[in-house]
N, C-alpha and C positions, 0 to 999 in steps of 0.2 A: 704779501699774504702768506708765501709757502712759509717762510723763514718766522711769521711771527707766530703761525699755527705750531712748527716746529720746537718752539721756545718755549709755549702754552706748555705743549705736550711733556716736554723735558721738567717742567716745573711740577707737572700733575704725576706724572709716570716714575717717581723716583723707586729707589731702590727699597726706602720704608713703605712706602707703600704698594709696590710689588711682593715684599716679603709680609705684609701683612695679608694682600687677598691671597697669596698663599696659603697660607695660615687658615686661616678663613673658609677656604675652599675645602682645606683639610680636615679641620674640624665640624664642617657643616656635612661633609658625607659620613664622618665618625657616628656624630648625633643624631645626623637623620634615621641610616640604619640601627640603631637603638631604637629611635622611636618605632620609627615599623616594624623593628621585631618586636618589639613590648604590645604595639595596638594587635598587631596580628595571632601572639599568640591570646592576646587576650580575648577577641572575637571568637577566633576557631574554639573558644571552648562555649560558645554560643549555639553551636549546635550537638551540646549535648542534655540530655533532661536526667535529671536525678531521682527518683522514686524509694520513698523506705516503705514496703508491702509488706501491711501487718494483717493483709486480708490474705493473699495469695489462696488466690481464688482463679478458674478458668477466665471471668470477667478480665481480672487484673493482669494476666497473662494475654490477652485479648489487646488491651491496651496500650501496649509494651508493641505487639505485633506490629499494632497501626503506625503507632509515630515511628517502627525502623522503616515501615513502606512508606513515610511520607518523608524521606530522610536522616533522622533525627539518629542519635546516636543513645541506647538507653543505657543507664546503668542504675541495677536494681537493687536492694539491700532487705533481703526476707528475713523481718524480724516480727515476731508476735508480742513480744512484751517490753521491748526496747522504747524506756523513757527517757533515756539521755542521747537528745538526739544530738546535744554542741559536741559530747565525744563523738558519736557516728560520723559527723561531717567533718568534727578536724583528721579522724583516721584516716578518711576516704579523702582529702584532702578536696574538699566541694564547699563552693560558693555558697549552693544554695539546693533547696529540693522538697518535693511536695511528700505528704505523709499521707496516705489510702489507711487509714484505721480497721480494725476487726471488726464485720459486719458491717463492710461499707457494699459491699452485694448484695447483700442481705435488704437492706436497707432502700437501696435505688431502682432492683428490677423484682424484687417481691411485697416490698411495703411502699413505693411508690412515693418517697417521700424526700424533701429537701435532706441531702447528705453531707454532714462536714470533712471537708479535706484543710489540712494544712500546709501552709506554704512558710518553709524557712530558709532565711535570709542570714548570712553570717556576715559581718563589716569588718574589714580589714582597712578601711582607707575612709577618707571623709569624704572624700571628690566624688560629686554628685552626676560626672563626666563619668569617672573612673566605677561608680554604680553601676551607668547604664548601659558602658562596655561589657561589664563583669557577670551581670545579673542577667540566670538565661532565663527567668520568667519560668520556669517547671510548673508550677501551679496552674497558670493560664493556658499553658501546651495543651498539658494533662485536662486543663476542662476542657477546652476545645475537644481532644481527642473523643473525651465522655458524650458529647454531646452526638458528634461524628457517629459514633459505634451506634450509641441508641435509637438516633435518625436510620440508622439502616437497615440494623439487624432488629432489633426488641422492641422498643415501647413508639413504632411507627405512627399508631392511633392518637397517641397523646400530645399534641404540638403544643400544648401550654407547658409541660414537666417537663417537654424534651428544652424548651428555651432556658432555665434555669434550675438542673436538676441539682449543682451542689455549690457551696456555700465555702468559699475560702478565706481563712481563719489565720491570718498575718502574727508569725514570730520573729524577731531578731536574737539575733544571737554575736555573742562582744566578747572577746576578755572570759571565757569559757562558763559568762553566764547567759540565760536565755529569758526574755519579755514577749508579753504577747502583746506586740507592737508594730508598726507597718515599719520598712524601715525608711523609706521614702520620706515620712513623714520626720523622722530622726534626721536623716541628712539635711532635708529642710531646715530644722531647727540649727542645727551647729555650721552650716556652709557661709552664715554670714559670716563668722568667724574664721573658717577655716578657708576661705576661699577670697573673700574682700583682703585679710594681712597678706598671702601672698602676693594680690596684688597692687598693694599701697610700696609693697619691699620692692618689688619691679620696677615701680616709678618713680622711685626713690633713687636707686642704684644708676638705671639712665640718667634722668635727670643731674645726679650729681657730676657723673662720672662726664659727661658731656660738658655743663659748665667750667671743672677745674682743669681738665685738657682747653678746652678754649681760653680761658682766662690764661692759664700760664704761658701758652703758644704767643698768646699775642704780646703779654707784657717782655716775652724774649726778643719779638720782629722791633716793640716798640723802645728797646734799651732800657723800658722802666725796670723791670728785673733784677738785673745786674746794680741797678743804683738801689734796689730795696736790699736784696740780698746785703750791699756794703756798707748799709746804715748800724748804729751802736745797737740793734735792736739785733734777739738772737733770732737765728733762724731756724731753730723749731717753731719758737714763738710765730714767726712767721708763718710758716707751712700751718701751725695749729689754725689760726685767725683765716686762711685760705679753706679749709677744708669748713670750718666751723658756719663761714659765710656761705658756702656752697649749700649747706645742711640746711639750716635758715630760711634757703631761697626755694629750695628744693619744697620743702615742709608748708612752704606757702600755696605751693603749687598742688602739692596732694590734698591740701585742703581744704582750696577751691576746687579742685575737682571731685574730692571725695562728699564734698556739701553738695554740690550740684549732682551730684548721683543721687544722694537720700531724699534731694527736694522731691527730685522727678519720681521718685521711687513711692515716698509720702503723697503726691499730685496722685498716682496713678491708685494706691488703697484708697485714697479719699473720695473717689470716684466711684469706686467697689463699694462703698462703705454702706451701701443703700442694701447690698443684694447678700450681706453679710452677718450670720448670726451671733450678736457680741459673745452671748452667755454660752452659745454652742466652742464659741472661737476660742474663749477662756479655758475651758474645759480642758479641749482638744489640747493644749496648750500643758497646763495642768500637768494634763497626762504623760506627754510627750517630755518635760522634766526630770517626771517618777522614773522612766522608763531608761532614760540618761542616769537617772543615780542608780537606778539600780544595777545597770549595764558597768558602770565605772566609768564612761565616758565624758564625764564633765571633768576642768582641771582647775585644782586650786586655785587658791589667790598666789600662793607662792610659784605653783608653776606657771602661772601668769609672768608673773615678776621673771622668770628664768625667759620666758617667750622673749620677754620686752628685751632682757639685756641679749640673747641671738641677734636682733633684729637693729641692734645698736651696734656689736662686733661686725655684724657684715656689713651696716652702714661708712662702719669707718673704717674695714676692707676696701671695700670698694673706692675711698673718700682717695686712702691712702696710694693706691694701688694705681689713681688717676694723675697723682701728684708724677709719680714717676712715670708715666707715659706721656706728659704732659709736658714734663725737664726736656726727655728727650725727640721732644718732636722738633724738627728743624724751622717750620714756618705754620701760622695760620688755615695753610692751606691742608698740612698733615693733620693739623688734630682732629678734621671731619672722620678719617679713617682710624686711627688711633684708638677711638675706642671702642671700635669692633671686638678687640678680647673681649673686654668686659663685658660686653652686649650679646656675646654668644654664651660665653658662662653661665650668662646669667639667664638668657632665655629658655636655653632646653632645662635647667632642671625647673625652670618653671611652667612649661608646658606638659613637663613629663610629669611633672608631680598633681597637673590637673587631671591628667590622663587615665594618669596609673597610680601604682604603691612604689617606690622606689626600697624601700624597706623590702618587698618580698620578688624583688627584680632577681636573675641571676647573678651568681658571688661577681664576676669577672667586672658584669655592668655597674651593679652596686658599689663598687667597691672603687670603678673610675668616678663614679658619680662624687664618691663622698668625699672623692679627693680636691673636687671642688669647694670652696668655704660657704658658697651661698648655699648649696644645699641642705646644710644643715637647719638653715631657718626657713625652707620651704616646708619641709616635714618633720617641724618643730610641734608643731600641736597635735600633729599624727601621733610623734612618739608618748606624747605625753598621755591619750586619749587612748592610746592601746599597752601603755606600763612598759614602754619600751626604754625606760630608766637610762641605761647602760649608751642605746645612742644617743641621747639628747645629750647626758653631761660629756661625754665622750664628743658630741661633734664642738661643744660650746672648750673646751680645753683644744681643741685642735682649731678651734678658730683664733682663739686668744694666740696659740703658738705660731699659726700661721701669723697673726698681725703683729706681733711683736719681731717675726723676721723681716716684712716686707716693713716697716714702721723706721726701722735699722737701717732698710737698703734705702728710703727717702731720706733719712738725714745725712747719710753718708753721700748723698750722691747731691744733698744742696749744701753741704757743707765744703764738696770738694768745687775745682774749674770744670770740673765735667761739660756742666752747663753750656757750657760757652765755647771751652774748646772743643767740645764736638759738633758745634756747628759751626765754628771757622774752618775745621779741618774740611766740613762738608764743601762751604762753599769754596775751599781751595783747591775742594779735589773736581768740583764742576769748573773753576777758570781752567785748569790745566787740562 
């Protein structure tokens, strides 16, 4: 029992795969702390409310008071005639923040009357995650607060005005133009898009990168390998026909699974469908379009076409990248670990980019990030959606450069004995 647990363990515990959970361990504390720095600093700025006071007024001063004693952290901008509010909030460098108009005192504690406040919204990211981290809701503070003060101090007598004294007036702001549009409802609209491709590219990358590690492990334990490799047939042709069946198989599998997401999705509106007003839904719709063109954020047919071919270079990164961790695995038993690189690459910038903006991360992080290839097709429609020109064609040439060298280091290394003689030497260095 001791001796054959012992033999297990030597077979399991080798040196590639100690030096990969290595690896692994290394990289998983690198990324973690990214990410919790990236969620953290993004929350902490959830406890700040932004306010542009074009009343400044005792009242609005008053207001400001409350949310510091309930916490909150205020920061105010006393402007009386200021209509460009997308400059204001790109100066102040603010998410987002509520607009108190002139005569909005006037208006609530001497004419007693529904008040408009506005709330705006500026979108840097598609990620409907990365929203609700982002967005400290200023608008909603701010009525609470209103509500608060009036229950206490002034219109005590009135419990019907004090429940909905003002009325908040949803703008976005994009690309340094401004809609008067919820933006919630905007994310809505583009997160199928921008949230379903990353992750069809996820399970694509897995998927693949796990079949051509398996498949080549085994055909090396099984000595078929070595006889394909020796056949009159070239071996690119080979590696191509490997990768291509990987792709194939892979693409079947997103598309069972991505059908059986839309069915359940279609099951679940079709059930709503009772409680749903078509002509209203249209509308709403409609609108939510206009408000996308007007914004800038909708993207060609041609930078579609740009998306597709991203999403094709990191496919056959990833295809390519398995073929060589695949050569060099020693047994069946390594390719389970093996493709851990890939799997870690490929997960944090896809989690991070559900998260967060990886475009507006710090240079140091940003700038490991990009040095990965899949990143570029996670914030492929980001870039294109906020006219970030420069990195999309910029990540899609350094994807190409990158696959044209790793592309190089698979033909060289099944062209040579590598193969083979690195795993004789393996198992001659375990008899000795």
């Amino acid at each position: 029992m001791i001796h054959l647990l012992k033999k297990e363990l030597s077979e399991l515990l080798n040196k590639q795969m100690l030096l990969g959970l290595l690896l692994s361990f290394i990289l998983i504390i690198l990324f973690g702390s990214i990410m919790t720095s990236s969620v953290t600093e993004t929350v902490d700025d959830t406890g700040e409310v932004h306010i542009i006071d074009q009343d400044q007024t005792n009242f609005t001063e008053q207001i400001k008071t409350h949310l510091e004693q309930q916490g909150y952290t205020v920061l105010i901008i006393n402007e009386n005639e200021t209509e460009n509010f997308e400059s204001e909030l790109s100066a102040h460098a603010w998410s987002d923040a509520v607009v108190l108009p002139e005569g909005f005192t006037d208006c609530l504690l001497n004419q007693h009357q529904l008040c408009q406040i506005q709330s705006l919204t500026e979108l840097k990211t598609t990620s409907s995650i990365g929203i609700a981290f982002g967005n400290t809701g200023s608008a909603e503070i701010v009525s609470s607060a209103i509500k608060e003060i009036l229950s206490e101090t002034y219109l005590v007598d009135e419990l019907s005005f004090i429940e909905n004294p003002v009325e908040v007036t949803p703008y976005t702001i994009a690309n340094g133009k401004i809609v008067q549009a919820s933006s919630t409802a905007l994310i809505g609209s583009l997160s199928m898009f921008d949230q379903l491709m990353p992750l069809i590219l996820f399970l694509l990358i897995i998927l693949t990168a796990q079949m051509i590690i398996s498949a080549v492990a085994t055909e090396k334990m099984d000595k078929t390998l070595e006889t394909l490799l020796s056949s009159p047939v070239s071996r690119s042709t080979i590696i191509c026909a490997k990768m291509l069946a990987a792709l194939i198989t892979a693409l079947i599998y997103v598309i069972v699974y991505g059908s059986s997401f839309f069915i359940a999705m279609l099951f679940n509106v079709d059930n709503a469908a009772d409680n749903i007003n078509i002509a209203e839904a249209f509308t709403g719709l409609m609108n939510t379009q206009d408000a996308l063109h007007t914004l800038g954020l909708q993207i060609s047919f041609w930078g579609w076409i740009g998306v597709i071919a991203q999403l094709f270079l990191t496919i056959c990164i990833s295809l390519t990248a398995s073929m060589i961790l695949g050569g060099l695995v020693e047994d069946a038993k390594g390719s389970q670990t093996a493709s851990m690189p890939i799997l870690i690459f490929t997960t944090f910038p896809y989690i991070l980019s559900m998260i967060s903006d990886i475009r507006n991360m710090t240079s140091p992080v940003k700038y490991l990030l990009y040095c990965i290839p899949f990143t570029h097709t996670f914030i492929a429609t980001g870039c294109l959606r906020f006219h970030n020109y420069g990195l999309f064609w910029g990540g899609m040439i350094y994807q190409l450069v990158f696959l044209a060298v790793i592309a190089f280091a698979a033909l060289k290394l099944y062209q040579s004995d590598l193969l083979f003689t690195h795993q004789f030497a393996s198992k001659k260095n375990k008899q000795s």
